[in-house]
Predicted model as a PDB file, atoms N, CA, C, CB and O in Angstrom, pLDDT in the B-factor column:
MODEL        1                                                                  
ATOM      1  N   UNK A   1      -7.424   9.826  36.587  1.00 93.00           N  
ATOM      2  CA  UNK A   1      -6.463   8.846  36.136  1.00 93.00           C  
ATOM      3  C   UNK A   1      -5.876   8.136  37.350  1.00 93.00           C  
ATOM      4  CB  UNK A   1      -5.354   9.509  35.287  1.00 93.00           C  
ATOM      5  O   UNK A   1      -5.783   8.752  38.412  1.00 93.00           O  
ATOM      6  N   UNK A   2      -5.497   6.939  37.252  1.00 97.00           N  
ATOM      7  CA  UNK A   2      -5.134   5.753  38.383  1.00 97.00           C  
ATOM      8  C   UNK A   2      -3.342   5.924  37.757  1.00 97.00           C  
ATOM      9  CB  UNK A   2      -6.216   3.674  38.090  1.00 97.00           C  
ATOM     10  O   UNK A   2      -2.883   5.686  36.640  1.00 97.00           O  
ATOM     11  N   UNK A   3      -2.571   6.504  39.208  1.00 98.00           N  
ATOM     12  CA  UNK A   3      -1.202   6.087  38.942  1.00 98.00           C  
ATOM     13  C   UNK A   3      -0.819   5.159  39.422  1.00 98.00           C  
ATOM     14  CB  UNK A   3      -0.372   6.794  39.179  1.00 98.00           C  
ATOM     15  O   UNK A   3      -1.380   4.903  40.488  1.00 98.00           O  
ATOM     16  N   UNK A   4       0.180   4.252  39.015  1.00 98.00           N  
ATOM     17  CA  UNK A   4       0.707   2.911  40.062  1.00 98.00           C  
ATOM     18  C   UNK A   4       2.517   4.142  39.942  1.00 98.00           C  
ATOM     19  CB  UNK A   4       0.686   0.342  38.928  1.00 98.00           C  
ATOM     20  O   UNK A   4       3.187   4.716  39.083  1.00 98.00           O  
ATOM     21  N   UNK A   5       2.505   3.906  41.519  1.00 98.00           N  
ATOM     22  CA  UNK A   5       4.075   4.542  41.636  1.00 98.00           C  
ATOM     23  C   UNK A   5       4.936   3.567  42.891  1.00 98.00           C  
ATOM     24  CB  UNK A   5       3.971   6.521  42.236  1.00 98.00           C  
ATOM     25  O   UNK A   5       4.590   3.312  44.045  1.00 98.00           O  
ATOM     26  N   UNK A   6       5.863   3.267  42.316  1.00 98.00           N  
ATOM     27  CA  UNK A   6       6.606   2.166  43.201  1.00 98.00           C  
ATOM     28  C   UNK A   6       7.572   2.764  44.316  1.00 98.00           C  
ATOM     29  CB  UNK A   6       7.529   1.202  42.222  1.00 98.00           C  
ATOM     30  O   UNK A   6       8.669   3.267  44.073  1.00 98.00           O  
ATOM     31  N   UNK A   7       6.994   2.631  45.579  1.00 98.00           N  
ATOM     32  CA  UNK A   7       7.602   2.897  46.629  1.00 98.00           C  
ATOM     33  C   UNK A   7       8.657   2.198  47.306  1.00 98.00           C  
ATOM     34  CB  UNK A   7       6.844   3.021  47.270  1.00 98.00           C  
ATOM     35  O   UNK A   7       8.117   1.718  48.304  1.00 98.00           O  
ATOM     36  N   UNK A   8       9.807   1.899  47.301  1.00 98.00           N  
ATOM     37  CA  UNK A   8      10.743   1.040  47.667  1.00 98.00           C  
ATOM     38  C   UNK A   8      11.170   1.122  49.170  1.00 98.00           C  
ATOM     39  CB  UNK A   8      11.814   1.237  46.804  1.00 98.00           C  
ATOM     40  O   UNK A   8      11.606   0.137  49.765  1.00 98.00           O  
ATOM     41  N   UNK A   9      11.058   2.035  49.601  1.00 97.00           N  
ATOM     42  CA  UNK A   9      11.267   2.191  51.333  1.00 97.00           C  
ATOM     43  C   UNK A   9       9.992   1.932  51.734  1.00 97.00           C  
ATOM     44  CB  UNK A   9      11.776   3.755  52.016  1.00 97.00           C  
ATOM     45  O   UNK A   9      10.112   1.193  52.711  1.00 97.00           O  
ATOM     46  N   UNK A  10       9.016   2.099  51.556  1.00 97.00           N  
ATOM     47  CA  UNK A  10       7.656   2.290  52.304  1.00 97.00           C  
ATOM     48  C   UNK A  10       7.595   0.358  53.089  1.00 97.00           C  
ATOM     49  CB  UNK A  10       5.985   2.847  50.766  1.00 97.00           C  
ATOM     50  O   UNK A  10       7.659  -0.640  52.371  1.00 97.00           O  
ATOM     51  N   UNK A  11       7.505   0.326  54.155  1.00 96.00           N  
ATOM     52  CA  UNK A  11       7.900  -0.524  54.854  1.00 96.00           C  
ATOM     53  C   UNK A  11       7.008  -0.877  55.757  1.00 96.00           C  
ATOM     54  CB  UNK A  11       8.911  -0.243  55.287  1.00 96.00           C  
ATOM     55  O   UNK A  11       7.233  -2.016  56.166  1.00 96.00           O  
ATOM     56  N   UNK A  12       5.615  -0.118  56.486  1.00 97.00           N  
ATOM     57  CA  UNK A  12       4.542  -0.795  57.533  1.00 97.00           C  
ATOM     58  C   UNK A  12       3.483   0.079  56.940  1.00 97.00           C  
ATOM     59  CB  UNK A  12       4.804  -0.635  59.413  1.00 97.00           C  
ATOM     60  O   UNK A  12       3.241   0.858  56.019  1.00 97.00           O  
ATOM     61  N   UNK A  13       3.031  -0.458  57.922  1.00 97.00           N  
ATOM     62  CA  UNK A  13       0.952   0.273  57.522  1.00 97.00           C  
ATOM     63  C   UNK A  13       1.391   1.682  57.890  1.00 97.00           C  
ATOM     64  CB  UNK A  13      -0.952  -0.417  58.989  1.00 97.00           C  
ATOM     65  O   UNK A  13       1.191   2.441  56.942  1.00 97.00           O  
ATOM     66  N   UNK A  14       1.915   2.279  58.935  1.00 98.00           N  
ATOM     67  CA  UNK A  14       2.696   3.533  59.345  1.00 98.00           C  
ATOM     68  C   UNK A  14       3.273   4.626  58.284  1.00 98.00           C  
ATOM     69  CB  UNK A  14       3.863   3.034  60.075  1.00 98.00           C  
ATOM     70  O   UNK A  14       3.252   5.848  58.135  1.00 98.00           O  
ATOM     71  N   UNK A  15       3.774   3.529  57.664  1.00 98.00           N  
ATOM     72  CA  UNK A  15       4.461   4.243  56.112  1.00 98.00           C  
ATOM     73  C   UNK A  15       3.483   4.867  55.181  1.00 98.00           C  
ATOM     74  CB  UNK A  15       5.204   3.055  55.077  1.00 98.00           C  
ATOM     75  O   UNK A  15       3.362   6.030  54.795  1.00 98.00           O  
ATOM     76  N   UNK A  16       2.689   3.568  54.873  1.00 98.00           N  
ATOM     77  CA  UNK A  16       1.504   3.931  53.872  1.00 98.00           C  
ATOM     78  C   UNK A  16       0.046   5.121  54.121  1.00 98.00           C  
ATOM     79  CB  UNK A  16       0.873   2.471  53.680  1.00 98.00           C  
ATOM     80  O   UNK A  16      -0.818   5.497  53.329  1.00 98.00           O  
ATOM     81  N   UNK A  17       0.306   5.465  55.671  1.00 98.00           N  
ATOM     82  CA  UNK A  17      -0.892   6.517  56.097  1.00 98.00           C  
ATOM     83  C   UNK A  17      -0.082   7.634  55.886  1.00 98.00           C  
ATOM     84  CB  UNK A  17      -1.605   6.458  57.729  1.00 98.00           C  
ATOM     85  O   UNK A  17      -0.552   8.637  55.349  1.00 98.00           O  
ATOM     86  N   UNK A  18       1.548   7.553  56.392  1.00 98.00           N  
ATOM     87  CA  UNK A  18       2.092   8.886  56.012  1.00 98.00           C  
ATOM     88  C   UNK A  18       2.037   9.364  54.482  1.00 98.00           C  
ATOM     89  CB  UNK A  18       3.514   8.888  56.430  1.00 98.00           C  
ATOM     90  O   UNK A  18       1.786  10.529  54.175  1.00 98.00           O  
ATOM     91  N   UNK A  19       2.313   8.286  53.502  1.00 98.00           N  
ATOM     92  CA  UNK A  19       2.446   8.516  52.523  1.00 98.00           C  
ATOM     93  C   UNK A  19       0.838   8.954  51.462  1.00 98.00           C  
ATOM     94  CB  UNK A  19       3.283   7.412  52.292  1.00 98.00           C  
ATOM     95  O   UNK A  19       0.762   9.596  50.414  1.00 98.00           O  
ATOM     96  N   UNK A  20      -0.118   8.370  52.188  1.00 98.00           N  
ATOM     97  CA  UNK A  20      -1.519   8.838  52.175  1.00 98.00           C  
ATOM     98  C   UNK A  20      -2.083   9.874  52.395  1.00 98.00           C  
ATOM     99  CB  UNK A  20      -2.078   8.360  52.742  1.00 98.00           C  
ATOM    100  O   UNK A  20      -3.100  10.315  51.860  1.00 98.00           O  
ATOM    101  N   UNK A  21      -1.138  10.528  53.587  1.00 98.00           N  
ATOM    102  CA  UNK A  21      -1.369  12.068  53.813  1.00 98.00           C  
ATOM    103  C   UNK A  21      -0.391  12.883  53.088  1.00 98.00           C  
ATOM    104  CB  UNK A  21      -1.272  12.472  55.321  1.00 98.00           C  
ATOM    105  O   UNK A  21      -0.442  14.104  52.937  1.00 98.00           O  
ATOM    106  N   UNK A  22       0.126  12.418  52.840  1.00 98.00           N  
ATOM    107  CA  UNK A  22       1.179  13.315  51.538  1.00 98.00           C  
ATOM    108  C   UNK A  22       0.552  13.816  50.399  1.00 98.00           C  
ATOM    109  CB  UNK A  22       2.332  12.381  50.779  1.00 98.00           C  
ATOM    110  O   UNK A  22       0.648  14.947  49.923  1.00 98.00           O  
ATOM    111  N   UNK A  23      -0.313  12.547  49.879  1.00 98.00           N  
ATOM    112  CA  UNK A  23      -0.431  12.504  48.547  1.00 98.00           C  
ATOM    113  C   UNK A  23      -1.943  13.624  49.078  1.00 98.00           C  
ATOM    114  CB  UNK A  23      -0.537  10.664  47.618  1.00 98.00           C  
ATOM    115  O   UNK A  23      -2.133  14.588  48.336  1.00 98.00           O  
ATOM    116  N   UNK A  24      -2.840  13.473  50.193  1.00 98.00           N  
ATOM    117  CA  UNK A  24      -3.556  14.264  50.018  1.00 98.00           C  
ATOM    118  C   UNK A  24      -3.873  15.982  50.191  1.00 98.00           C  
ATOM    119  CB  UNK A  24      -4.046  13.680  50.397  1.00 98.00           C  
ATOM    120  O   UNK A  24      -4.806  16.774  50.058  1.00 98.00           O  
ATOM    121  N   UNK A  25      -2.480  15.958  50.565  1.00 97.00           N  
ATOM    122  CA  UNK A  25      -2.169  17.189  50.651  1.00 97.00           C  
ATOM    123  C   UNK A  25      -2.468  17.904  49.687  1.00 97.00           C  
ATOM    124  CB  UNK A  25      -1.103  17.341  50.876  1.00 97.00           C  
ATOM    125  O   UNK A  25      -3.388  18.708  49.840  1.00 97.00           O  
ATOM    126  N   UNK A  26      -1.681  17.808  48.231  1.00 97.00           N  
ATOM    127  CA  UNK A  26      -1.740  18.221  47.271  1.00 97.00           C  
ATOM    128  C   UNK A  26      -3.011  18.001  46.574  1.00 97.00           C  
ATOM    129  CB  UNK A  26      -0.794  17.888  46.789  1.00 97.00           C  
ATOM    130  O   UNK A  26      -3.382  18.805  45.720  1.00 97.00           O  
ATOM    131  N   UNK A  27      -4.031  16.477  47.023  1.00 97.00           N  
ATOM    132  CA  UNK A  27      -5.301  16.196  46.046  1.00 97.00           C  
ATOM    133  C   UNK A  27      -5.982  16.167  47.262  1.00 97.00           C  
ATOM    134  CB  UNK A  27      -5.438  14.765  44.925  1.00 97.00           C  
ATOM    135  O   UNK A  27      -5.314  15.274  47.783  1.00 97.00           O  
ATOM    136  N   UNK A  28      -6.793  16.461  48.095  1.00 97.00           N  
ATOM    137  CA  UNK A  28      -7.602  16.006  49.273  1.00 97.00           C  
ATOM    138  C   UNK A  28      -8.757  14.929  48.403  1.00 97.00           C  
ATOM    139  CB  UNK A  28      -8.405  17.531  50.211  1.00 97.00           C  
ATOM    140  O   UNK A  28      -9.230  13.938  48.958  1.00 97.00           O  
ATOM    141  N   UNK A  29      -9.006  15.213  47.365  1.00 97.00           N  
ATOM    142  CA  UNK A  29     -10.019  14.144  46.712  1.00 97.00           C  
ATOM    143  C   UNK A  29      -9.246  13.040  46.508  1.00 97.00           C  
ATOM    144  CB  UNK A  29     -10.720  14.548  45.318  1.00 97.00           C  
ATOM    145  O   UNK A  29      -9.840  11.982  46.719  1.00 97.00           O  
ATOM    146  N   UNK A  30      -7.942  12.939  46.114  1.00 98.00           N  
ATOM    147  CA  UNK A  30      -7.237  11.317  45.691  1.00 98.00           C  
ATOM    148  C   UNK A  30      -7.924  10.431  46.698  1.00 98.00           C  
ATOM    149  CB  UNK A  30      -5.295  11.117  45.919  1.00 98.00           C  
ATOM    150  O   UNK A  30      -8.212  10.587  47.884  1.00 98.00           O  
ATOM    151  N   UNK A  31      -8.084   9.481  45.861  1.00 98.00           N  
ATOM    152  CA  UNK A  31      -8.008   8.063  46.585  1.00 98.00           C  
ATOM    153  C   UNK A  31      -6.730   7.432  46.350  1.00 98.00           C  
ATOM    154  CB  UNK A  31      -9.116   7.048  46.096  1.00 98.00           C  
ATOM    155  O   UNK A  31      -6.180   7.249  45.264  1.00 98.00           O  
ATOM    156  N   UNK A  32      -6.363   7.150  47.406  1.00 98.00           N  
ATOM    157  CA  UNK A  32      -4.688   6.044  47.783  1.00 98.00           C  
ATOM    158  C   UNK A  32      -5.176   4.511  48.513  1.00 98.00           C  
ATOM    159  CB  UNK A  32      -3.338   7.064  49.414  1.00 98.00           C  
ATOM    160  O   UNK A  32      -5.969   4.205  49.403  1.00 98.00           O  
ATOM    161  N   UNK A  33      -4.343   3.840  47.709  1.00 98.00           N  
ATOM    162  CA  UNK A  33      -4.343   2.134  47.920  1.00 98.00           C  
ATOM    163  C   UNK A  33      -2.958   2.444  48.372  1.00 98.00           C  
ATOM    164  CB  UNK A  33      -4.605   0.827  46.419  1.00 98.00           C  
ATOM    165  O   UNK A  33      -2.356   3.059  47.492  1.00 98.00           O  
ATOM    166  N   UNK A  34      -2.135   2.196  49.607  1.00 98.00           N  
ATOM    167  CA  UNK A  34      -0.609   1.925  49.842  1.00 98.00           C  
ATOM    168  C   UNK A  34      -0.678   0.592  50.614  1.00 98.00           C  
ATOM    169  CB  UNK A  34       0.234   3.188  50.754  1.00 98.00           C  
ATOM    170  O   UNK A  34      -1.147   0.204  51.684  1.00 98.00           O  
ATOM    171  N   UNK A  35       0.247  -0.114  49.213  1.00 98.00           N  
ATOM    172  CA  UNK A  35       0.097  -1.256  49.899  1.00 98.00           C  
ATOM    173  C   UNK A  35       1.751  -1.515  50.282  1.00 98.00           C  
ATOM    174  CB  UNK A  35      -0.732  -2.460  48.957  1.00 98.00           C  
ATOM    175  O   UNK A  35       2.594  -1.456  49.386  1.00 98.00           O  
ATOM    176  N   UNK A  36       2.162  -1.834  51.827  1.00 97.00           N  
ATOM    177  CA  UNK A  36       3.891  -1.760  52.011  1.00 97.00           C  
ATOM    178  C   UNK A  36       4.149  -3.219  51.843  1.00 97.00           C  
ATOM    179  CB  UNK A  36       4.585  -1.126  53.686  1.00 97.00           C  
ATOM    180  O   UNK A  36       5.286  -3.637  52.066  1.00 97.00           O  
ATOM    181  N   UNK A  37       3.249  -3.995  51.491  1.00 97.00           N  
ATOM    182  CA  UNK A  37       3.796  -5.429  50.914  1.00 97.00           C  
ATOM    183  C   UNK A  37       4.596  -5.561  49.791  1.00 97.00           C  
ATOM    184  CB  UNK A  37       2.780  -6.262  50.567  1.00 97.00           C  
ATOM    185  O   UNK A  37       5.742  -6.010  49.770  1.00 97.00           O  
ATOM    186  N   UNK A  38       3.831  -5.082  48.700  1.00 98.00           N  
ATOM    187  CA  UNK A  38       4.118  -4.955  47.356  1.00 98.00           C  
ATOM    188  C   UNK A  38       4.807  -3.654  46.952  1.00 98.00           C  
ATOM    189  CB  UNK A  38       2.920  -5.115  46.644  1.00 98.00           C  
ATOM    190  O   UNK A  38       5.151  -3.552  45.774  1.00 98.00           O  
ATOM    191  N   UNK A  39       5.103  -2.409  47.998  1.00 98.00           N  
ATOM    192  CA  UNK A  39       5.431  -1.119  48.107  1.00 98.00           C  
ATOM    193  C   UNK A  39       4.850  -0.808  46.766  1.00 98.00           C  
ATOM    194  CB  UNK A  39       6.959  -0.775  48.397  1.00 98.00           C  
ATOM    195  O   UNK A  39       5.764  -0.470  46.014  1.00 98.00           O  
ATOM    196  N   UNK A  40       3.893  -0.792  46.279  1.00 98.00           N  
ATOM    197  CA  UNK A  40       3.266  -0.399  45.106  1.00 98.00           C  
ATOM    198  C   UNK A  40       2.000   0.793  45.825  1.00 98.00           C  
ATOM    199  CB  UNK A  40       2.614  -1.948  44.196  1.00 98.00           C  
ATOM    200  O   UNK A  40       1.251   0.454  46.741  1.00 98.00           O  
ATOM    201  N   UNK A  41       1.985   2.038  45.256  1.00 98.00           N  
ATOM    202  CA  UNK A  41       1.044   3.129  45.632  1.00 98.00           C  
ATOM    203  C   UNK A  41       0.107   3.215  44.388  1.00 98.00           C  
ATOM    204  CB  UNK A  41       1.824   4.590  45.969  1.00 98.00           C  
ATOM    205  O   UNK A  41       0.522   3.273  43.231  1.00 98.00           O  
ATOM    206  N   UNK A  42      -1.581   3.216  44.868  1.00 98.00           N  
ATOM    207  CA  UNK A  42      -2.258   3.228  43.678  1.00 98.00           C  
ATOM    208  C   UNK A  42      -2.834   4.995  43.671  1.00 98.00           C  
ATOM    209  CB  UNK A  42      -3.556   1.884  43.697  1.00 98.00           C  
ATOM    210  O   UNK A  42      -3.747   5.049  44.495  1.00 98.00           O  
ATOM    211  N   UNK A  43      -2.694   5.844  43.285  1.00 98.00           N  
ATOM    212  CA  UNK A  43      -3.755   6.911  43.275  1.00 98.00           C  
ATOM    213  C   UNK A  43      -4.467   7.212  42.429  1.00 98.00           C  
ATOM    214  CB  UNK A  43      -3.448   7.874  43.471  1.00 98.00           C  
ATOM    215  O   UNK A  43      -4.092   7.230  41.257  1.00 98.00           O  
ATOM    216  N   UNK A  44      -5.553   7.492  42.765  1.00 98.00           N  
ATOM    217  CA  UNK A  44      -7.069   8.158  41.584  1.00 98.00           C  
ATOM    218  C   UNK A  44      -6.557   9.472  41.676  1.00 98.00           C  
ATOM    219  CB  UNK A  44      -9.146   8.097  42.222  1.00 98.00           C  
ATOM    220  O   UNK A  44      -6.493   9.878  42.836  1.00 98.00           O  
ATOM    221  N   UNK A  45      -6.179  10.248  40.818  1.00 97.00           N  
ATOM    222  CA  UNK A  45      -6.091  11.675  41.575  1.00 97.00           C  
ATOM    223  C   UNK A  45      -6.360  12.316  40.003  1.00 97.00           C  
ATOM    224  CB  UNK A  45      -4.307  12.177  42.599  1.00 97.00           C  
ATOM    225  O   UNK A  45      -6.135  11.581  39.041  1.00 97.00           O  
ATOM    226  N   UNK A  46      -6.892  13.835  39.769  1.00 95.00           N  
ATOM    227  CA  UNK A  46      -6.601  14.494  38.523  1.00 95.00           C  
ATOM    228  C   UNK A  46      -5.329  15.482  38.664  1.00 95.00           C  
ATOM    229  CB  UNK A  46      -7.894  15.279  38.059  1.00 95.00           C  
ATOM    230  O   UNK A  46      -4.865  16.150  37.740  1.00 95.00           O  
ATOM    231  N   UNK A  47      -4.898  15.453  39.871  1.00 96.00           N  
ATOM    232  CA  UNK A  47      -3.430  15.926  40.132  1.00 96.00           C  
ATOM    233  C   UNK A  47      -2.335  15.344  38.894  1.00 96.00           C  
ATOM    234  CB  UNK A  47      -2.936  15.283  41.750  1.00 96.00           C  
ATOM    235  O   UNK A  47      -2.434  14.228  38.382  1.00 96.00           O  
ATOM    236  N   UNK A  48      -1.159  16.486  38.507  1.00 96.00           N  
ATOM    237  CA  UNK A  48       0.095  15.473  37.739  1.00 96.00           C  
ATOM    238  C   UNK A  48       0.548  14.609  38.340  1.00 96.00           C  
ATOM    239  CB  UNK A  48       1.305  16.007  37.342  1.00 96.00           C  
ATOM    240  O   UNK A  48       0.228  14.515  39.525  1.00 96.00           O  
ATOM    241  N   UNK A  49       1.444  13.670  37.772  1.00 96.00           N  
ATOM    242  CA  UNK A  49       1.840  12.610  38.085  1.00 96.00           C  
ATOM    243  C   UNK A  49       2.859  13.283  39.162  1.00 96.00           C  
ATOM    244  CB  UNK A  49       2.301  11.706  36.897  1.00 96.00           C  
ATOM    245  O   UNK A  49       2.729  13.087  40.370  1.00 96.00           O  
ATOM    246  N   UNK A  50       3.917  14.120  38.588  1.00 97.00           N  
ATOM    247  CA  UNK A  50       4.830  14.894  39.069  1.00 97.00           C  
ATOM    248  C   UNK A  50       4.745  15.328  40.473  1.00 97.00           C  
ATOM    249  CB  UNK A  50       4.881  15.870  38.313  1.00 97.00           C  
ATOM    250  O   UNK A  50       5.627  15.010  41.271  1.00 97.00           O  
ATOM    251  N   UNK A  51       3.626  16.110  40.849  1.00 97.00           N  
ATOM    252  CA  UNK A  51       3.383  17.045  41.702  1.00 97.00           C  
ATOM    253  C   UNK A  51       2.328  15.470  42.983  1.00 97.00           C  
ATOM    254  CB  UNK A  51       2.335  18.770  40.697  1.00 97.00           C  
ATOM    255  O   UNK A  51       1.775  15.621  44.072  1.00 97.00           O  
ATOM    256  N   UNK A  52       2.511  14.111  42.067  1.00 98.00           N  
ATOM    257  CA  UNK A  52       2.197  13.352  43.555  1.00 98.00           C  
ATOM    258  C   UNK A  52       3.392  12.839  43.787  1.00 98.00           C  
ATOM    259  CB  UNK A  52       1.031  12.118  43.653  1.00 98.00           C  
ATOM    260  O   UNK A  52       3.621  12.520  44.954  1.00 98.00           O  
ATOM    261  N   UNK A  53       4.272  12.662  42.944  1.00 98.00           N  
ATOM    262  CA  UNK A  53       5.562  12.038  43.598  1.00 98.00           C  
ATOM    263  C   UNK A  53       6.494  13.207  44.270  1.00 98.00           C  
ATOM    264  CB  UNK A  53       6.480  11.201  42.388  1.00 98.00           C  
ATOM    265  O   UNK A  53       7.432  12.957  45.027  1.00 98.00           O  
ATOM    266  N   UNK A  54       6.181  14.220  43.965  1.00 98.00           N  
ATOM    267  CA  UNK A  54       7.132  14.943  44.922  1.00 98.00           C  
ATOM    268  C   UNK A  54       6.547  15.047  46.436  1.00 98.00           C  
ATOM    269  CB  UNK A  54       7.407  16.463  44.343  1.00 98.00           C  
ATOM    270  O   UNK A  54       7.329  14.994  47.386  1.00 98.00           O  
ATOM    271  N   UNK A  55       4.905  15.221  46.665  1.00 98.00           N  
ATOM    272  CA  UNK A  55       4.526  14.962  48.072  1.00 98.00           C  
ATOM    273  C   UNK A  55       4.932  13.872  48.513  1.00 98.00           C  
ATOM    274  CB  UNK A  55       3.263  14.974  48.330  1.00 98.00           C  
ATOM    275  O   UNK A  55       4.878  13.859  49.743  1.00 98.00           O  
ATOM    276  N   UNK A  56       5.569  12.338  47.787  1.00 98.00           N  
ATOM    277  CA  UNK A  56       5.723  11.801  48.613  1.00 98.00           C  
ATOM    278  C   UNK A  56       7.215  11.572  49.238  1.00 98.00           C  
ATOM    279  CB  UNK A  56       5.088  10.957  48.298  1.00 98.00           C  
ATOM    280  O   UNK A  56       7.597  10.956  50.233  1.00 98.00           O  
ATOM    281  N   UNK A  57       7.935  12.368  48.180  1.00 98.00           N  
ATOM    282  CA  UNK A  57       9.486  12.310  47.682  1.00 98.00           C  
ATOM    283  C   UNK A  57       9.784  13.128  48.989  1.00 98.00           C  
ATOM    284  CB  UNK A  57      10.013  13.103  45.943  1.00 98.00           C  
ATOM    285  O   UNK A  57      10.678  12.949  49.816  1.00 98.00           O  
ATOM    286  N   UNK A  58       8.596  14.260  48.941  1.00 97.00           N  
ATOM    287  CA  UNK A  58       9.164  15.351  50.352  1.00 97.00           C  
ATOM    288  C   UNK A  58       8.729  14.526  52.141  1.00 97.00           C  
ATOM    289  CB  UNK A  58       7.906  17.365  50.183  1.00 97.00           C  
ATOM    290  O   UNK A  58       9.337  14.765  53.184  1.00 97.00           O  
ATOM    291  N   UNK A  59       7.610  13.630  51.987  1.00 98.00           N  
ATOM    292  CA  UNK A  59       7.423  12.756  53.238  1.00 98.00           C  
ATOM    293  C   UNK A  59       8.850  11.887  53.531  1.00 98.00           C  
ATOM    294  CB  UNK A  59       6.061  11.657  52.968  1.00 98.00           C  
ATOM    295  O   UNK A  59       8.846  10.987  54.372  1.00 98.00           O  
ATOM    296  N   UNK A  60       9.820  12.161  52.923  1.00 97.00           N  
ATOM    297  CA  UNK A  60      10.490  11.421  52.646  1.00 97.00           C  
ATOM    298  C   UNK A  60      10.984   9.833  52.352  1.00 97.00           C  
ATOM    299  CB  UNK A  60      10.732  11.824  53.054  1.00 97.00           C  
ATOM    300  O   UNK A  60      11.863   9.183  52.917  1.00 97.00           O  
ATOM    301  N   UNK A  61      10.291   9.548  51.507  1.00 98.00           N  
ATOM    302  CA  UNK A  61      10.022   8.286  51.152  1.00 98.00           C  
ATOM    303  C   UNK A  61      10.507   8.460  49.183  1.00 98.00           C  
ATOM    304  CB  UNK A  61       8.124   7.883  51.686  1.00 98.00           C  
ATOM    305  O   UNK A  61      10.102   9.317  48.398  1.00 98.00           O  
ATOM    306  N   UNK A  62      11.381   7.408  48.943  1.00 97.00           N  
ATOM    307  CA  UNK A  62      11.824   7.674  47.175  1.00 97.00           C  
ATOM    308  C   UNK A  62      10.679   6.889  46.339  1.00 97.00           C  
ATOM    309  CB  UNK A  62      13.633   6.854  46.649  1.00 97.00           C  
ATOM    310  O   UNK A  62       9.975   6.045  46.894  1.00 97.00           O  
ATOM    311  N   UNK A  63      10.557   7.176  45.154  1.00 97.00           N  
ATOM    312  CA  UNK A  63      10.088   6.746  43.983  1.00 97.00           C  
ATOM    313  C   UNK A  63      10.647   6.479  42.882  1.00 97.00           C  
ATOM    314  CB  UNK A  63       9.426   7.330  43.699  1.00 97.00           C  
ATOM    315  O   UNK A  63      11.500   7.148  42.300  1.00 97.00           O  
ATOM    316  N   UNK A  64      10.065   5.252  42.495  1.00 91.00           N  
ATOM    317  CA  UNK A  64      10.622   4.861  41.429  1.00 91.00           C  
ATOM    318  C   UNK A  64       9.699   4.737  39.883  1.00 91.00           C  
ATOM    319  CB  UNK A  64      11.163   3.631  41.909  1.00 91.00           C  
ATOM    320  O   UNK A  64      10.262   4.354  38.857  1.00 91.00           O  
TER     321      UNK A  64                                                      
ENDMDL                                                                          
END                                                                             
């Protein structure tokens, strides 16, 4: 399943690799689109929705 999760701090390309390694922590298979233009995060993951926003909630970066 493809989540769209809206990142509101995520702010350079810097942001979006941290937040890329977050999310693969928990999925090493996800695929992540972070785009800090649109602060919109795309993931492929079969991970919960839940358990990707808290890897990124704990990189410290919020979700909306």
């Amino acid at each position: 399943m493809t989540l769209q999760i809206k990142v509101p701090n995520m702010a350079c390309s810097a942001c979006a690799d941290t937040i890329t390694k977050a999310v693969k922590t928990v999925d090493p298979s996800a695929t992540v689109q972070a785009d800090p233009k649109t602060k919109i995060v795309l993931v492929d993951t079969n991970a919960d929705e839940t358990v990707i926003e808290e890897a990124i909630t704990t990189a410290g970066y919020s979700v909306t």
